[in-house]
C-alpha positions as CSV (number, residue, x, y, z in Angstrom):
1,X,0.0,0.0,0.0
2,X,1.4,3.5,-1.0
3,X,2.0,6.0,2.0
4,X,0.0,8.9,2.0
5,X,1.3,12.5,3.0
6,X,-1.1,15.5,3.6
7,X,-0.3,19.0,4.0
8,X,-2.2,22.1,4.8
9,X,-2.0,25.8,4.5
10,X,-3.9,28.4,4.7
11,X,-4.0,31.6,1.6
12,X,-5.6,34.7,3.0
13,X,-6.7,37.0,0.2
14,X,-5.7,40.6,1.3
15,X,-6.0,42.8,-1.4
16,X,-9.9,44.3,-1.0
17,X,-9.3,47.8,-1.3
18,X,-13.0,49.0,0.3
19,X,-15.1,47.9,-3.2
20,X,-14.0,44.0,-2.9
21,X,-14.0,42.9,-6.3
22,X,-16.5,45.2,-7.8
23,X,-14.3,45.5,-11.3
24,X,-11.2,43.8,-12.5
25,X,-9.2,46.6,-11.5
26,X,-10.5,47.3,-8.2
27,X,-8.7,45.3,-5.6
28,X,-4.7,44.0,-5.1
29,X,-3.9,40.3,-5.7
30,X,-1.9,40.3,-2.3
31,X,-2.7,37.5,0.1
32,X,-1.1,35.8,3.1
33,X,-0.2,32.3,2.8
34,X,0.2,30.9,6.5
35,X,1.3,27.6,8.0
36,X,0.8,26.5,11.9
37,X,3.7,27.1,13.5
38,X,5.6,28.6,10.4
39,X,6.6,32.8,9.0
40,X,4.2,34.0,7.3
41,X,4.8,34.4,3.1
42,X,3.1,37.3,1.5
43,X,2.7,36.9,-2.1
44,X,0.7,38.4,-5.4
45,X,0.0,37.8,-9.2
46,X,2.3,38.3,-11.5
47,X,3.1,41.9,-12.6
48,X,1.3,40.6,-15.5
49,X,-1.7,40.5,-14.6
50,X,-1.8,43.3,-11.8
51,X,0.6,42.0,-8.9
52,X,3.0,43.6,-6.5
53,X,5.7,42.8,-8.6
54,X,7.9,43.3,-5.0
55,X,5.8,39.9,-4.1
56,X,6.6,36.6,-4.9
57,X,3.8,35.2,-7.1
58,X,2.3,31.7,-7.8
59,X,4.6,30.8,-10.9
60,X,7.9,31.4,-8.7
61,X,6.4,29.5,-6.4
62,X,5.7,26.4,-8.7
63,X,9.1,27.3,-10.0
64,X,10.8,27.2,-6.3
65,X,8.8,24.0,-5.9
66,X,10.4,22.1,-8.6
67,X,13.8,23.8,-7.8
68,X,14.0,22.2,-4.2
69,X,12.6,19.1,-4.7
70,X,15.0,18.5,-7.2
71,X,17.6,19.9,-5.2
72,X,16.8,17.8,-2.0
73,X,16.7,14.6,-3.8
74,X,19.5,15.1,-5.4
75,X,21.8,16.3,-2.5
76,X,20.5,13.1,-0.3
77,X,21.1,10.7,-3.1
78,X,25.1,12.5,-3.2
79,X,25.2,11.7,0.1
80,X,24.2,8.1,0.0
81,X,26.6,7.8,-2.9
82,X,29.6,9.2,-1.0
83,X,29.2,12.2,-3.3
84,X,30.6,15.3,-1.3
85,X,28.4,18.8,-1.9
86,X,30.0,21.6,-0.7
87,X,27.7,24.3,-2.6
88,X,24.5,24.1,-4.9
89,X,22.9,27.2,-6.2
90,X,20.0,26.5,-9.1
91,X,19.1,29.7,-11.5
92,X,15.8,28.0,-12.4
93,X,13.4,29.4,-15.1
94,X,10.6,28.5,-16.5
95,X,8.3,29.4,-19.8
96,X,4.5,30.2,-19.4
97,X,2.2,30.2,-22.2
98,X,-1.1,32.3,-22.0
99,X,-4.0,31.1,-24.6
100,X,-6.6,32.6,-26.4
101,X,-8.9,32.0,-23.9
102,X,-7.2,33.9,-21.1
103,X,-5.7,30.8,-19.2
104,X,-2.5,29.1,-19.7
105,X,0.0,26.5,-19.0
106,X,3.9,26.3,-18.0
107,X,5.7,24.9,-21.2
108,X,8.6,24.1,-19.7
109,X,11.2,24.2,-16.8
110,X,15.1,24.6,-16.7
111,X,16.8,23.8,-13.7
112,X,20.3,25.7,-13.8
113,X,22.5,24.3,-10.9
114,X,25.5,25.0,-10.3
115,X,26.9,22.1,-8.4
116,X,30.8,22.3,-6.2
117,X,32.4,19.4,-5.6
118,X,35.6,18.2,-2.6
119,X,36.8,16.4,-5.9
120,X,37.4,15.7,-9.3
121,X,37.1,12.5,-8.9
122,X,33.0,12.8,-8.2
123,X,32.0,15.5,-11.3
124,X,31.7,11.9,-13.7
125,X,28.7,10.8,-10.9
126,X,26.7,14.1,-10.9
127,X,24.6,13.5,-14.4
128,X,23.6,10.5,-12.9
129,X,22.6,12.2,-9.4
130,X,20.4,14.4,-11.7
131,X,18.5,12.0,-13.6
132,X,18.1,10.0,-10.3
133,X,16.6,13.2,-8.8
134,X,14.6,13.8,-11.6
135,X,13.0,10.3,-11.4
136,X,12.3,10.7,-7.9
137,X,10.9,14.2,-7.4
138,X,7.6,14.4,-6.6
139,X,6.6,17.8,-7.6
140,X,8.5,16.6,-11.4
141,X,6.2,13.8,-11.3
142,X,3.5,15.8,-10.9
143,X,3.5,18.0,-13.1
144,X,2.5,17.9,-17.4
145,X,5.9,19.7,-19.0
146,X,8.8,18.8,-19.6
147,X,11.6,19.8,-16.5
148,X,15.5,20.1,-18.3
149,X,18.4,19.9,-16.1
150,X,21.7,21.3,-17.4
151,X,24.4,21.1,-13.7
152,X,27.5,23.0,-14.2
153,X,30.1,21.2,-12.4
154,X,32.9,22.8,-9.8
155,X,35.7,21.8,-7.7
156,X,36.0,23.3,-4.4
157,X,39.1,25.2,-4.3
């Protein structure tokens, strides 16, 4: 039987302005998102479409998602493999396409890590750590676009 994880937050919109929603341009996008015993994350729409763009927004978010899950799996599957990390920064991005219709859907994501080594020796394992990671990500596996990988290797100097 699979194990089942639940989680639960809470998103308080903030942004009614005195006429609540009254026309399209009448209120902020802000909100609150909230966790028990967690800071507090205030966030908005994309500039795009009238948010705080001094807010983070729901596609960064998705973006972050994907970005740390990746980057989890892969620094614990290093570390089974006697892989030594000493630094991981990833310059994600990621390409939205609106439709006709208003909506839209993310067409892609790039993770860009950039991945330091304690030696040489261990670059010729990374590709590997990265597909591994990619296969066992569970925000990648949820989602319906394509998410790239291209690691830039480092040795600790």
């Amino acid at each position: 039987m699979a194990k089942e994880h639940f989680y639960n937050l809470t998103i308080q919109w903030t942004g009614n302005k005195g006429a609540g929603t009254k026309d399209y341009r009448a209120y902020d996008r802000n909100y609150r998102i909230s966790a028990q015993g967690r800071d507090e994350l205030l966030a908005s729409a994309d500039p795009a479409f009238l948010g705080d763009k001094t807010k983070y927004n729901p596609e960064e978010f998705l973006l972050a998602a994907i970005s740390s899950c990746h980057m989890l799996w892969f620094l614990h599957l290093c570390a089974d493999a006697g892989v030594i990390i000493t630094d991981y920064i990833d310059s994600a991005t990621g390409t939205m396409v609106e439709s006709g219709e208003g909506g839209g859907r993310f067409k892609e994501v790039i993770l860009n890590p950039v991945v330091v080594v304690s030696e040489a020796a261990m670059i010729s394992k990374l590709d590997e750590m990265h597909n591994l990671a990619h296969k066992k990500c569970f925000i990648s596996n949820s989602v319906n676009f394509p998410v790239l990988c291209n690691g830039n290797y480092q040795i600790k100097e």
